[in-house]
C-alpha positions as CSV (number, residue, x, y, z in Angstrom):
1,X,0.0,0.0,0.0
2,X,1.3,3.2,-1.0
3,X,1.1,6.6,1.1
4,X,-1.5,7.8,-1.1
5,X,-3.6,5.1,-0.1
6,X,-2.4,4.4,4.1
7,X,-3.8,7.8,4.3
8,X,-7.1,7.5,2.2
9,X,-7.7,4.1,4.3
10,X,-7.0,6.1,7.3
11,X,-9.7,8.8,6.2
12,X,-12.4,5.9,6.6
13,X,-12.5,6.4,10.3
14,X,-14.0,9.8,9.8
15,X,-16.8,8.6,8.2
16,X,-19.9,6.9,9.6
17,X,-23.4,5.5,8.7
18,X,-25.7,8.3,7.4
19,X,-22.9,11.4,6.7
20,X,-22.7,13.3,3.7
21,X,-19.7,13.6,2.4
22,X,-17.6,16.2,0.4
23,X,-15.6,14.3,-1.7
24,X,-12.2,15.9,-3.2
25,X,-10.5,15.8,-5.8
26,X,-6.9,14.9,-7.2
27,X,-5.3,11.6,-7.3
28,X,-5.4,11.2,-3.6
29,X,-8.8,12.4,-3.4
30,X,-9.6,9.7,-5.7
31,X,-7.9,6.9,-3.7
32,X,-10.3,8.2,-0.6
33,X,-13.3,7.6,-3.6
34,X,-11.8,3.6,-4.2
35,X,-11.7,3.2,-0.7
36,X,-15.1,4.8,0.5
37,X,-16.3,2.7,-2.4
38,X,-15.2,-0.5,-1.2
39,X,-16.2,-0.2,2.3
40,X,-19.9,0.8,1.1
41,X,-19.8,-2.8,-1.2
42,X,-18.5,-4.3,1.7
43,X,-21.7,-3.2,3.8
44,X,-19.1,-1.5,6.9
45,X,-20.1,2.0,5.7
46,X,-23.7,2.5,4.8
47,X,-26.1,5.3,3.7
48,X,-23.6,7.6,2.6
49,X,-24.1,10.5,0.0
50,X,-21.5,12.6,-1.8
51,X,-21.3,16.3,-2.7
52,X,-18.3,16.5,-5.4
53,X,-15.9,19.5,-5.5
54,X,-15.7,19.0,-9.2
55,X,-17.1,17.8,-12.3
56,X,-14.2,15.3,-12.2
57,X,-14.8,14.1,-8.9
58,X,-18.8,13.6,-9.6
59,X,-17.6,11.3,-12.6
60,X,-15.2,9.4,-10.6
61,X,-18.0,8.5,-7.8
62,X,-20.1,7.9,-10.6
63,X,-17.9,5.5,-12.1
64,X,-17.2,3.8,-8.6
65,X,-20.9,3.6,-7.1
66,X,-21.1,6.2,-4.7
67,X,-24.2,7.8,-4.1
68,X,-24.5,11.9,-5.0
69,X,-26.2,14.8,-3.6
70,X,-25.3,18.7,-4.4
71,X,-24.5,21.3,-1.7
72,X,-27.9,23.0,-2.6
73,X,-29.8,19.8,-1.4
74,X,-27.4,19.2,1.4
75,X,-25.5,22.7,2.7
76,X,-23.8,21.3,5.8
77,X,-21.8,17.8,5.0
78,X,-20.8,16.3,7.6
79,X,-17.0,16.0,6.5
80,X,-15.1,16.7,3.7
81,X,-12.7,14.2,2.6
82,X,-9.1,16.0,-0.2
83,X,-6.0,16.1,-0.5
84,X,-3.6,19.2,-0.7
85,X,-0.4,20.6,-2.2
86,X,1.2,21.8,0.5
87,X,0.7,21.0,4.7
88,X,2.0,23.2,7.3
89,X,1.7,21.9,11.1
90,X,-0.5,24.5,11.8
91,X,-2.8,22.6,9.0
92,X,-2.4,26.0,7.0
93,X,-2.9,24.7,3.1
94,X,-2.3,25.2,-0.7
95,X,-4.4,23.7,-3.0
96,X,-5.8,23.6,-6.4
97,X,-2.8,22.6,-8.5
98,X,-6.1,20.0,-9.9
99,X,-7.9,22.9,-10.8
100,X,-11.1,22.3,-8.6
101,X,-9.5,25.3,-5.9
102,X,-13.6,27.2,-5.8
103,X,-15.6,24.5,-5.1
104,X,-13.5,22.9,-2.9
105,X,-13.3,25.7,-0.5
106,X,-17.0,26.2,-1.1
107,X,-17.7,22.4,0.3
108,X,-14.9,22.8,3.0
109,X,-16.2,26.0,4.7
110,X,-20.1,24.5,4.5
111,X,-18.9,21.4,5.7
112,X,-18.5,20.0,9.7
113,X,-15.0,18.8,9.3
114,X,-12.7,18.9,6.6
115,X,-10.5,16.0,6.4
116,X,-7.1,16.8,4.7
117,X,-4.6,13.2,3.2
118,X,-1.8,13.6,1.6
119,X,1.9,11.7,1.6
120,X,4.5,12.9,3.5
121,X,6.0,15.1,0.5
122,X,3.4,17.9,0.9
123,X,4.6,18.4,4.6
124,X,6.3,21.8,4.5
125,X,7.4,24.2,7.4
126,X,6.2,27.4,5.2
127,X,3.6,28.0,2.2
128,X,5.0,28.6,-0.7
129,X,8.0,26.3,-0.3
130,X,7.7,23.8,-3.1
131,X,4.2,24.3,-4.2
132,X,2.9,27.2,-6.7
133,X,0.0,29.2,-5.0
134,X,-3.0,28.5,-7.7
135,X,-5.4,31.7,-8.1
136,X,-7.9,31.5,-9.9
137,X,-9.3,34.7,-11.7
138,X,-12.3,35.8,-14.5
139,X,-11.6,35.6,-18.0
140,X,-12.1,39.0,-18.5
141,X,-9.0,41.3,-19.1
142,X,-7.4,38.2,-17.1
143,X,-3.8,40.2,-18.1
144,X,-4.2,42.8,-15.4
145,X,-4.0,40.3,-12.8
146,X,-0.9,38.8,-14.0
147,X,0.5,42.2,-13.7
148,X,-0.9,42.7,-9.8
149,X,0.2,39.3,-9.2
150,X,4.0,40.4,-9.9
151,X,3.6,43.5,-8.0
152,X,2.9,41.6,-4.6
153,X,6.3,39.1,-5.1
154,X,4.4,36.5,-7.2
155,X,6.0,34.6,-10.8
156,X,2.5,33.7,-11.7
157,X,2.2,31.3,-15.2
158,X,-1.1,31.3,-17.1
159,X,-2.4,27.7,-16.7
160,X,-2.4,25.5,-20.1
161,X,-3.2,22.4,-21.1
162,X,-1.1,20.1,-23.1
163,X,-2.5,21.5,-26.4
164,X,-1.4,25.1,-25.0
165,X,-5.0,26.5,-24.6
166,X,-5.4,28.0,-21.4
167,X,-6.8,26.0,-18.5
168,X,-10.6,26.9,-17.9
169,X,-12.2,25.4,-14.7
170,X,-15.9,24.0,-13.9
171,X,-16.8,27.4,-13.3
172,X,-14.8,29.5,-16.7
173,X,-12.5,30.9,-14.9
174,X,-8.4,31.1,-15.9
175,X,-5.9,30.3,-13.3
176,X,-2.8,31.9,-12.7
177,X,0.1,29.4,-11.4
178,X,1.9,31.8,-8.9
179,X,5.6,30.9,-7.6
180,X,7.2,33.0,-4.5
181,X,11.1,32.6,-4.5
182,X,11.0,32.4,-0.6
183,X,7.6,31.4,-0.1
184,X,5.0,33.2,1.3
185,X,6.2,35.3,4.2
186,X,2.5,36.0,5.5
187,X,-0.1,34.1,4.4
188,X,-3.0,35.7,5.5
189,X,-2.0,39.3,4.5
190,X,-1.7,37.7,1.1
191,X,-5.4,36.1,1.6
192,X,-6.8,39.6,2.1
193,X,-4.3,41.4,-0.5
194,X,-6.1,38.8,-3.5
195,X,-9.7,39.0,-1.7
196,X,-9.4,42.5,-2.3
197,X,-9.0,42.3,-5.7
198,X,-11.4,42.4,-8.5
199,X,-11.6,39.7,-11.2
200,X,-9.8,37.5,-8.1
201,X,-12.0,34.9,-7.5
202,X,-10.2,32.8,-5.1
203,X,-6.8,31.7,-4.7
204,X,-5.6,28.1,-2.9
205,X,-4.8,29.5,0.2
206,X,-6.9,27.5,2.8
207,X,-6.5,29.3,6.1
208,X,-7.6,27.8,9.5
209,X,-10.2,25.1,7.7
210,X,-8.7,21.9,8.2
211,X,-9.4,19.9,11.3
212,X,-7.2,17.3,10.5
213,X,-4.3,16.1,8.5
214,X,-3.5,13.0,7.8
215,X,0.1,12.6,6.5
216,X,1.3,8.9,5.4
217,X,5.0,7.9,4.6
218,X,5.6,4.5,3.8
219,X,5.4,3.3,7.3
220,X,2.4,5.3,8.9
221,X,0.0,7.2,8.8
222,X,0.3,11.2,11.3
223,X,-2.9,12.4,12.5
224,X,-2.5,15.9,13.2
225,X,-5.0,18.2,14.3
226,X,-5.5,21.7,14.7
């Protein structure tokens, strides 16, 4: 069993008969999916329903038998199961290098607990450190925020994919790829500096949201709380 996995498995304890669940998304988000479904085929997780952070993560559940719901039918899921880019002990985050950044921080904040797995690579002492900061802005006259972007410190990079379009996510937005040479010296001055902003719709900072980490390494599994 690989990292990825000891801490998806791990994530089961979180979940019991009856919850809704936000489910994440990313490829450790989807081994939390394999798992959740094979303990409801198994019968030792029932009655579950899922409220996906992206229209890759509703196909995924789809694909694996998991029963859906939308936030709009259920507003207040019990916990929220993803993975992150970056984990500081404080449980301070990046995330979004999958794309899904919005939604998942619309389910996180809505929901009673968010559950964070990830290996023991995206451990890190400060934000910034190995991960790019995603942010996600509007299409329109997206070019003005690559210059604010490099007058607060950031080397932000227009998202692509491999056919060199740019990135668009479930909600037709661009995102904006943003390195910091010595990381990000103040995390939530940044959060308020790109709230601020217009045509900044949300970046992958998540402050104070996570309740727990759990952070696997080939031997075991961390569970750190805040």
């Amino acid at each position: 069993m690989n990292p990825k996995q000891r801490a998806a498995e791990a994530a089961l304890k979180y979940v019991k008969d009856g919850m809704t669940v936000g489910l994440g998304t990313g490829s450790t988000a989807d081994q939390f999916l394999q798992a959740l479904a094979a303990a409801l085929k198994r019968g030792t997780i029932r009655n579950i329903r899922g409220v996906p952070t992206s229209i890759q993560s509703e196909r995924r559940a789809k694909e694996l038998g998991i029963p859906l719901t939308t936030l709009a039918q259920s507003p207040c899921p019990d916990v929220t199961v993803d993975g992150a880019d970056e984990v500081t002990p404080d449980l301070d985050l990046i995330k979004g290098l999958g794309g899904a950044l919005l939604r998942e921080k619309i389910v996180a904040q809505n929901s009673g607990k968010l559950v964070i797995i990830a290996d023991s690579s995206k451990a890190v002492s400060k934000l910034g450190s190995k991960s790019m900061l995603p942010v996600e802005v509007a299409q329109f006259a997206h070019e003005v925020q690559e210059t604010f972007l490099k007058s607060i410190g950031a080397t932000p990079v227009l998202r692509r994919t491999p056919d060199g379009s740019a990135f668009v996510t479930d909600n037709a937005n661009y995102i904006y790829d943003c390195r910091f040479p010595n990381g990000i010296e103040n995390p939530r001055e940044l959060e308020l500096r790109l709230r601020s902003r217009a045509g900044v719709v949300e970046s992958g900072l998540f402050l104070g949201i996570a309740s727990v980490a759990l952070v696997a390494d080939d031997s075991q599994v961390r569970d750190l709380r805040r």
